[in-house]
C-alpha positions as CSV (number, residue, x, y, z in Angstrom):
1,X,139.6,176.7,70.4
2,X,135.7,175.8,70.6
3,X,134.0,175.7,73.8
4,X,132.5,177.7,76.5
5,X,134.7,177.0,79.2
6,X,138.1,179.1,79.6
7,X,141.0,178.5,81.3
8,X,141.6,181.6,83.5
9,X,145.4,182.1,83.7
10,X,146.9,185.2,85.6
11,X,149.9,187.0,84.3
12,X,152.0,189.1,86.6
13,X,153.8,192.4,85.8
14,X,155.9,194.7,87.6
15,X,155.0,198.1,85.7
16,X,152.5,199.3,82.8
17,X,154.0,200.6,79.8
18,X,154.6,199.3,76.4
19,X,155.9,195.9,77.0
20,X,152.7,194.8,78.5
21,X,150.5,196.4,75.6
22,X,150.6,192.7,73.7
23,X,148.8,191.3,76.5
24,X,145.7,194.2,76.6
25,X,145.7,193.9,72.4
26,X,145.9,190.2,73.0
27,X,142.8,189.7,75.8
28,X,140.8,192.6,73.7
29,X,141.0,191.3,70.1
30,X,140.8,187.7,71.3
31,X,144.3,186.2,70.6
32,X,144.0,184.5,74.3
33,X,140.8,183.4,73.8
34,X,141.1,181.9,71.0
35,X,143.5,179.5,72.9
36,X,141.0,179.1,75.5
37,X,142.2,181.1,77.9
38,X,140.5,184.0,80.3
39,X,143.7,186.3,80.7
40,X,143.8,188.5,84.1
41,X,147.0,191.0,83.9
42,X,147.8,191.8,87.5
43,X,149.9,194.8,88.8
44,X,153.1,194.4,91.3
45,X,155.0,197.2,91.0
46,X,158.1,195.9,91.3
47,X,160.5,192.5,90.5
48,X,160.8,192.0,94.4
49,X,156.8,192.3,94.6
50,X,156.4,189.9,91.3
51,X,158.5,187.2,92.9
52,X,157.0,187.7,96.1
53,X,153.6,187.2,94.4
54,X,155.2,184.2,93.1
55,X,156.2,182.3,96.4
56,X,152.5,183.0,97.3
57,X,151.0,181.6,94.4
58,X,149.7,184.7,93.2
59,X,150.3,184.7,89.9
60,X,150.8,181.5,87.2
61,X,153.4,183.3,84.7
62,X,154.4,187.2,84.5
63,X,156.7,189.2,82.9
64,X,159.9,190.6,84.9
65,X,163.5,191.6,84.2
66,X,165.8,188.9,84.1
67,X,168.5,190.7,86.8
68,X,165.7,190.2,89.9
69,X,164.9,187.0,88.5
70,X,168.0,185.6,88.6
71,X,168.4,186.8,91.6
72,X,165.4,185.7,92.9
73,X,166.2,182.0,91.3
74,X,169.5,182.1,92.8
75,X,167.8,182.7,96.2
76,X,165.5,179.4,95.2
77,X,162.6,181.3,93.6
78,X,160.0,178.4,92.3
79,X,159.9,179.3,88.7
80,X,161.9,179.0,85.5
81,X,162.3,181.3,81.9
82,X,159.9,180.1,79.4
83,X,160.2,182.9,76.8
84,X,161.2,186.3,76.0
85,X,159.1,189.7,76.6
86,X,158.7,192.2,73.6
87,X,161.4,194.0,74.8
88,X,164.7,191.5,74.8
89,X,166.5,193.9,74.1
90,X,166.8,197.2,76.0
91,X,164.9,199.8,74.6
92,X,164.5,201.3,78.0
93,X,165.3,205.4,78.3
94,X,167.4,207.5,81.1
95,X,164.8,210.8,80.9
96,X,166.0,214.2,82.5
97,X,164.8,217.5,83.0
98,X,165.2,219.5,80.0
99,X,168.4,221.9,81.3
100,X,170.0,218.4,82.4
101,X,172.4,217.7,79.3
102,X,174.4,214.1,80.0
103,X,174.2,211.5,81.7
104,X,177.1,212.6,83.9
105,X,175.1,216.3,84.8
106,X,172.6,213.6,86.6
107,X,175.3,214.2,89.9
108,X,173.8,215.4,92.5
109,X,170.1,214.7,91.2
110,X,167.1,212.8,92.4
111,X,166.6,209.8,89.9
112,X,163.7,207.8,90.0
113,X,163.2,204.1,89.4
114,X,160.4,201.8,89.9
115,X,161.6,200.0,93.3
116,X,164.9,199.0,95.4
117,X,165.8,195.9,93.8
118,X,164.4,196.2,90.5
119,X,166.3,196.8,87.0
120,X,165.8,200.2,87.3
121,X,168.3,200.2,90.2
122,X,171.0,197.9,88.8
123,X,170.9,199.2,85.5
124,X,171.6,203.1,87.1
125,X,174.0,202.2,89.7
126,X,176.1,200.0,86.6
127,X,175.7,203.2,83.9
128,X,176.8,205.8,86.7
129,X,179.6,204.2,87.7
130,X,180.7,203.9,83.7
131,X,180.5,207.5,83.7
132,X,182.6,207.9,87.0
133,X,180.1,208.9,89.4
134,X,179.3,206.9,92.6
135,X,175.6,206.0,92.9
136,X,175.9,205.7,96.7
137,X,177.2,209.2,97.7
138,X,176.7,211.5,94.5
139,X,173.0,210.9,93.3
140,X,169.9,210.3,95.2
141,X,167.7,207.2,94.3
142,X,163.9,207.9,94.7
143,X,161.9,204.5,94.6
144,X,158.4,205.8,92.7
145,X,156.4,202.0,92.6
146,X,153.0,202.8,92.1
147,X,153.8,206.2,90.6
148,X,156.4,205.0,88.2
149,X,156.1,206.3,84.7
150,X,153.5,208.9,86.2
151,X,155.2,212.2,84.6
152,X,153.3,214.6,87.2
153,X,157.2,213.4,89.5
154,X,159.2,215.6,87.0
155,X,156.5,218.3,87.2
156,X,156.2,217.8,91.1
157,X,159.9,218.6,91.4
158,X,159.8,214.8,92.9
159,X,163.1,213.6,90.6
160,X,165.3,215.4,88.1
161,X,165.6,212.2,86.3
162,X,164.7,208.6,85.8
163,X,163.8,205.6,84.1
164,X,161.1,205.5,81.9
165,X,159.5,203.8,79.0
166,X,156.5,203.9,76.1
167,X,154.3,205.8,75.3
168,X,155.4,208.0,78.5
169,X,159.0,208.9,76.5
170,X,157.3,210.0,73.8
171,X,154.4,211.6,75.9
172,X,157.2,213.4,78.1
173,X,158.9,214.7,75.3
174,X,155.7,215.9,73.4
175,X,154.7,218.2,76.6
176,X,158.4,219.1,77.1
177,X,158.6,217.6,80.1
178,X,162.3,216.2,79.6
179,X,164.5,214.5,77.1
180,X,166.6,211.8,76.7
181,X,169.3,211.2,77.6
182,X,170.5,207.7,77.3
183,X,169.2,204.3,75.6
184,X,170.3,201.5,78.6
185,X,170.5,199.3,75.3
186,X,173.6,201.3,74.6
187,X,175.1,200.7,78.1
188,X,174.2,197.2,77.7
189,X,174.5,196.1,74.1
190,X,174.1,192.1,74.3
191,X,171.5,191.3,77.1
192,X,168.6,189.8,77.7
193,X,166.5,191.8,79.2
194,X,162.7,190.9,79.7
195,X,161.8,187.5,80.3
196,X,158.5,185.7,80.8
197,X,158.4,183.0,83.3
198,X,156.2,180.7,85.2
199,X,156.3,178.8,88.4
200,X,157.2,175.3,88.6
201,X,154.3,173.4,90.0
202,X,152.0,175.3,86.9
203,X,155.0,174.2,83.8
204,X,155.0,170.4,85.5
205,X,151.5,170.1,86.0
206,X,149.5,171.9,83.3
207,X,152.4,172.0,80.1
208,X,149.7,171.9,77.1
209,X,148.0,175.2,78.9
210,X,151.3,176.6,79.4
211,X,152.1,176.2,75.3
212,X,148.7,177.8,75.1
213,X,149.3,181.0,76.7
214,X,152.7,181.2,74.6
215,X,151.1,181.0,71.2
216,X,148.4,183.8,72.4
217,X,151.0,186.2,73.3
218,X,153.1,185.2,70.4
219,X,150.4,185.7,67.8
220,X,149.4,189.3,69.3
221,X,153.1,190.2,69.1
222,X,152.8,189.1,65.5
223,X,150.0,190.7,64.6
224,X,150.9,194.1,66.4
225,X,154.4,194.1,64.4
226,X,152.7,193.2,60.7
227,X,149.5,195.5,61.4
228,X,150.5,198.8,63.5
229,X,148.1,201.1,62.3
230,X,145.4,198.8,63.1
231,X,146.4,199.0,66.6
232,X,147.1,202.6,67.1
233,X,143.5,203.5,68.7
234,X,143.2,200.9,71.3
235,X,147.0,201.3,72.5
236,X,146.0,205.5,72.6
237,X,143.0,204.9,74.7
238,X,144.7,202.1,76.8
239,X,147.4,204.4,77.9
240,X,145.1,207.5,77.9
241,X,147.8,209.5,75.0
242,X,146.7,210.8,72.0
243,X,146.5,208.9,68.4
244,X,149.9,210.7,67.2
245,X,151.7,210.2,70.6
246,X,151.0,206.5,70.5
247,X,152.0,206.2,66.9
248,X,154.6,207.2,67.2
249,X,155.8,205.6,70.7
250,X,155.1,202.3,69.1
251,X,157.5,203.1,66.2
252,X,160.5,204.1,68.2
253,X,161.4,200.7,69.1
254,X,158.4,198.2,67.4
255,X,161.2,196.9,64.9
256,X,163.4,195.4,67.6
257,X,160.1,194.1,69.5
258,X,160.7,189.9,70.0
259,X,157.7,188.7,68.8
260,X,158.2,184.9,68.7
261,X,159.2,185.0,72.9
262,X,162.8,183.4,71.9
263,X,165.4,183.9,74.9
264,X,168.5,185.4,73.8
265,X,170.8,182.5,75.4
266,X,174.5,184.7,74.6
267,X,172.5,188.0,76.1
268,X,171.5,186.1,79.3
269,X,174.5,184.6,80.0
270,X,176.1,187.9,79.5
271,X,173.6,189.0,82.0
272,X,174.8,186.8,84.6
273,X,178.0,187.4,84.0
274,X,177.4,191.2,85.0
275,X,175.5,190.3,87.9
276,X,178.5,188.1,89.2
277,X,180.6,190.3,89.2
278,X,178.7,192.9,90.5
279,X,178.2,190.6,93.4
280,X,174.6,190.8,92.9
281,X,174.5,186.6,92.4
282,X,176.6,185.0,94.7
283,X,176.4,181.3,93.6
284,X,176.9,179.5,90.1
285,X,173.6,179.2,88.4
286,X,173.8,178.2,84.7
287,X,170.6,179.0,81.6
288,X,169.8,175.1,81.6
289,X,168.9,175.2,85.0
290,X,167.0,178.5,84.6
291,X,165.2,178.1,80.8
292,X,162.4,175.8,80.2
293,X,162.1,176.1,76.5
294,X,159.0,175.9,75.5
């Protein structure tokens, strides 16, 4: 898009790892720009904190996991689905201590996630009671937020265990920090996970902008799936790793990345069906009221 004048759009985000590195690749290579648009990526640290952020009118879209924002939407949260993150599917990890061997040694351990009321905690609480142990009396939940993914906690003696995803797996297991133990994917194996969204007022009001953002992220996703190597030395200085840890991060899981930001409708009602029963969504909510395709 010609012109001088940009459009400056502010995308929300609970965490920094890899899903958000389309958006850096995106804003640095010029993918956004290109659709007239002046992208500013803005930290919550935390679904509760993104949806907060949105109520306030914060942010215009963000990224979040679709368990807090149903929840959220359920509660009346002012935004709807327009799209799918990178990861759709969950290529998320369980990490432990090295001398921590299953899932079920994590009894009696202190297991970090990002915040109370974020994936991290409904995903754990769902996969330890699969594997018979009660996440309210036998494990300890330690809520990291601003420290999440930092892997000085496992050194710190902060947690045994927790929730974690790239480069920092692949980081973690390069130092020998810990392994892993569990893909959630494999706990969960039809669900959608992340999901882009945007409030209400910004997808009636400004629609054609709205599209605009879309086709930038969708084209960095593109290009960062056709051309990996090309992106290799910006995603290692972005998330301060070396060359070889970022490589090979980004091709643990680039193969199941969603690059064209299409919700998995059968994963998200499957989603909400868990949450229903878990209790964690206490009314009937239904994906055409939550999906604005796009």
């Amino acid at each position: 898009m010609n012109g001088t004048i940009k459009d400056k759009v502010i995308w929300g985000t609970p965490s920094f790892w890899m899903n958000v590195f389309p958006l850096y690749y995106g804003k640095e290579k010029g993918f956004f720009l290109e659709q007239g648009i002046d992208l500013e990526i803005e930290y919550l640290h935390g679904g509760p904190e993104l949806v907060r952020a949105v109520q306030e009118e914060k942010i215009h879209v963000g990224t979040i996991g679709l368990p807090p924002f149903s929840k959220a939407f359920a509660e009346g949260l002012p935004a709807k689905i327009v799209g799918s993150a990178i990861m759709r599917q969950l290529n998320y990890y369980v990490v432990a201590r090295p001398e921590i061997q299953t899932v079920i040694d994590l009894k009696g351990k202190k297991i970090g996630i990002l915040s109370f009321g974020s994936c991290d905690e409904y995903f754990i609480r769902r996969m330890l009671k699969m594997e018979g142990i009660n996440p309210n009396t036998e494990i300890e939940l330690v809520s990291l937020g601003d420290r999440f993914g930092d892997l000085n906690c496992f050194t710190a003696g902060q947690i045994d265990a927790g929730f974690i995803g790239e480069p920092m797996v692949t980081q973690g297991e390069h130092l020998g920090l810990f392994k892993v133990l569990a893909r959630v994917g494999d706990y969960f194996p039809k669900f959608q996970w992340g999901v882009i969204f945007a409030r209400n007022d910004f997808i009636e009001k400004q629609p054609e902008l709205l599209a605009r953002i879309l086709e930038g992220f969708r084209n960095a996703c593109r290009y960062i799936q056709e051309n990996p190597e090309e992106t290799i030395e910006l995603g290692s200085k972005l998330f301060d790793v070396s060359t070889e840890v970022f490589r090979g991060a980004l091709h643990r899981d680039l193969a199941n990345w969603e690059v064209d930001a299409k919700v998995d409708i059968e994963g998200l009602n499957n989603c909400l069906k868990i949450q229903a029963e878990a209790g964690a969504i206490t009314c009937d909510i239904g994906n055409l009221d939550m999906v604005c395709h796009q």
